[in-house]
N, C-alpha and C positions, 0 to 999 in steps of 0.2 A: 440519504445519509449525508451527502458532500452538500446539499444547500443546507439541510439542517444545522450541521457542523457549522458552516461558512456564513451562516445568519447567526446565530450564536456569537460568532467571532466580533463582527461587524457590532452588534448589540453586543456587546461584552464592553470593546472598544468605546462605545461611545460613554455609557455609563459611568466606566471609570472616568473617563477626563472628564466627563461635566464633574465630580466628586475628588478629582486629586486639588490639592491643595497645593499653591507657591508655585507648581510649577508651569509656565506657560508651552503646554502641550502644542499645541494648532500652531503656533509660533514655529516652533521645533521642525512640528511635521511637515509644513507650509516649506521651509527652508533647505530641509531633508529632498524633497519630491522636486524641490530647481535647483538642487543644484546639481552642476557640471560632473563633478565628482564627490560622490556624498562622506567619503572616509577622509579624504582632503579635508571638507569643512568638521568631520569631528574632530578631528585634530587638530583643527585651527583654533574650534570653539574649545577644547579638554577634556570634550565629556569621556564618559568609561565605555567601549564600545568591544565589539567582539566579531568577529566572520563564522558562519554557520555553515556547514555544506549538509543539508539536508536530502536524505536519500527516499523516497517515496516506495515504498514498498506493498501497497496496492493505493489504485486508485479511486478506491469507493468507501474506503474504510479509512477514519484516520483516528489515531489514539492519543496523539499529539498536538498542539495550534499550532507549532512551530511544521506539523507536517503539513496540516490543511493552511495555512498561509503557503506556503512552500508550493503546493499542491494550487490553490485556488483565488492566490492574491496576484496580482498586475506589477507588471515590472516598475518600478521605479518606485510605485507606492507605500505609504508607510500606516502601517496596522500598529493598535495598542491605545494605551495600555489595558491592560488584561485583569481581570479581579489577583489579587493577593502579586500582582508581578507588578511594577514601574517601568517597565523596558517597552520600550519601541520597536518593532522589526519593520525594516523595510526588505522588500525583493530585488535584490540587485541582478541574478541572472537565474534566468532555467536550460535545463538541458533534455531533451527528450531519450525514455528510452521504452521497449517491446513490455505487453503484458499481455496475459495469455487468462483463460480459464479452463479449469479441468476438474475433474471426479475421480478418485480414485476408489479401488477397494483393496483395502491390504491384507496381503495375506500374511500377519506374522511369524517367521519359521521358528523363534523359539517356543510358541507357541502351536503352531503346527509343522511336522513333520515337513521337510523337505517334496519327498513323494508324497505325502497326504496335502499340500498345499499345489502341489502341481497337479495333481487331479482333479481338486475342488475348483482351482482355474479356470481346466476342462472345459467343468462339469458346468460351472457360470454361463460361460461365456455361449456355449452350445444351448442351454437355457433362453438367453436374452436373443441372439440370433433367430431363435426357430419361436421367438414371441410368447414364449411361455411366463417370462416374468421382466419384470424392468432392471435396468441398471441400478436404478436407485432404492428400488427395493431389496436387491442383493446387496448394494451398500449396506445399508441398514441390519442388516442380518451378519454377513461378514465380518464388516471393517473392524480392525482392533487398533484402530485410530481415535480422533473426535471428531472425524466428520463424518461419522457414521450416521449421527439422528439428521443430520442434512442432505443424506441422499450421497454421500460421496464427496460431496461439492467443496472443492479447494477455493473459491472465491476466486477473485481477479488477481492475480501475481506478478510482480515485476518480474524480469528476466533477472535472474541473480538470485533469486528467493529459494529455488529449490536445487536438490545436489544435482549436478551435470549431469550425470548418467540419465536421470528424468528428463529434464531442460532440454538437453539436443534430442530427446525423441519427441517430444511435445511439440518442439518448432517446423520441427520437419513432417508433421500428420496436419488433416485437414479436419475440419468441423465435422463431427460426429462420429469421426476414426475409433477405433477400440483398440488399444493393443496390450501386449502382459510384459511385461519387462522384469528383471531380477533389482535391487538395489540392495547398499546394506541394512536394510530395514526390512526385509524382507520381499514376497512376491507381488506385485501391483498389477493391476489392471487400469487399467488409462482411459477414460473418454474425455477429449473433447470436444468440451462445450459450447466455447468460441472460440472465433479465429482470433490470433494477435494481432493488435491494433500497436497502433504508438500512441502514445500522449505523454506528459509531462511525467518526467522519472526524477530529475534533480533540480535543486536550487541552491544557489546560495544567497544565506540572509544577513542585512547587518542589525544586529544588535544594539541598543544605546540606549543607554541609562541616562537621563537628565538630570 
């Protein structure tokens, strides 16, 4: 997904500028990538520019260019222009942060009973244990979520994506841990899937309009 997205970009980039008209792109970007301090020289030169702080909130998925530039562009470089956009970005810093994966199965209490969701819990968990059935097959059956038809599977998550109560149990279990935890959303069941790694969590981009 992240080279597909990121080759897109790249070939997006290039298209337009061989097809923008008047304006000397390469020029720009050429000038942008040396210099010293690149918002100094936009404001030497006038242009219309703007600071981004773009927050990454998984690493494999991007729904934005402004996230997969953020995400899988090189520091000092400058990406653009973009079909139906004229603006430039370049990558001026990134900051690293935690992302984790995990599966849930939720148990919804307005939907089930308090004690009827804490027995079917149980009844799971004693299940998957003693090999009778998979995680992910009870996902599927269970969850009254959307990641039910994926087995459970919450994808890759930045630290900050889910409510705390989840997050500091998640950080603190290891690969393949099961646990049931309460939240306001009702009763969960917890596997993870992988350990947390770090990689790139933030960026900030500059912006400029030629």
């Amino acid at each position: 997904m992240l080279k597909a997205v990121f080759v897109y970009i790249l070939i997006s980039s290039s298209f337009s500028a061989a097809t923008a008209q008047n304006t000397d792109y390469s020029s720009l970007k050429s000038n942008l990538e040396q210099a010293a301090d690149p918002i100094a020289y936009i404001k030497k030169t006038k242009k219309k520019w703007r600071l981004d702080t773009v927050v990454i909130t998984s690493n494999k998925q991007f729904y934005r260019i402004k996230d997969s530039v953020g995400y899988a562009g090189k520091i000092k470089k400058v990406y653009g222009p973009f079909p139906g956009d004229s603006n430039l970005i370049q990558v001026l810093a990134k900051a690293p942060n935690l992302f984790y994966r995990v599966s849930h199965i939720l148990l919804d209490t307005p939907k089930f009973n308090i004690t009827v969701a804490k027995k079917l819990a149980d009844t799971i968990l004693s299940r998957i244990k003693r090999k009778e059935t998979s995680f992910e097959d009870m996902a599927r059956i269970y969850n009254t979520d959307g990641s039910g038809p994926n087995g459970g599977d919450l994808g890759w998550r930045a630290r900050g994506t889910l409510i705390p109560s989840l997050e500091n149990v998640i950080l603190k279990k290891k690969k393949g841990e099961i646990v049931k935890l309460w939240s306001m959303y009702g009763l969960h069941i917890l596997k993870i899937t992988q350990a947390p790694i770090q990689d790139t969590g933030f960026a900030i981009l500059l912006s400029v309009t030629p």
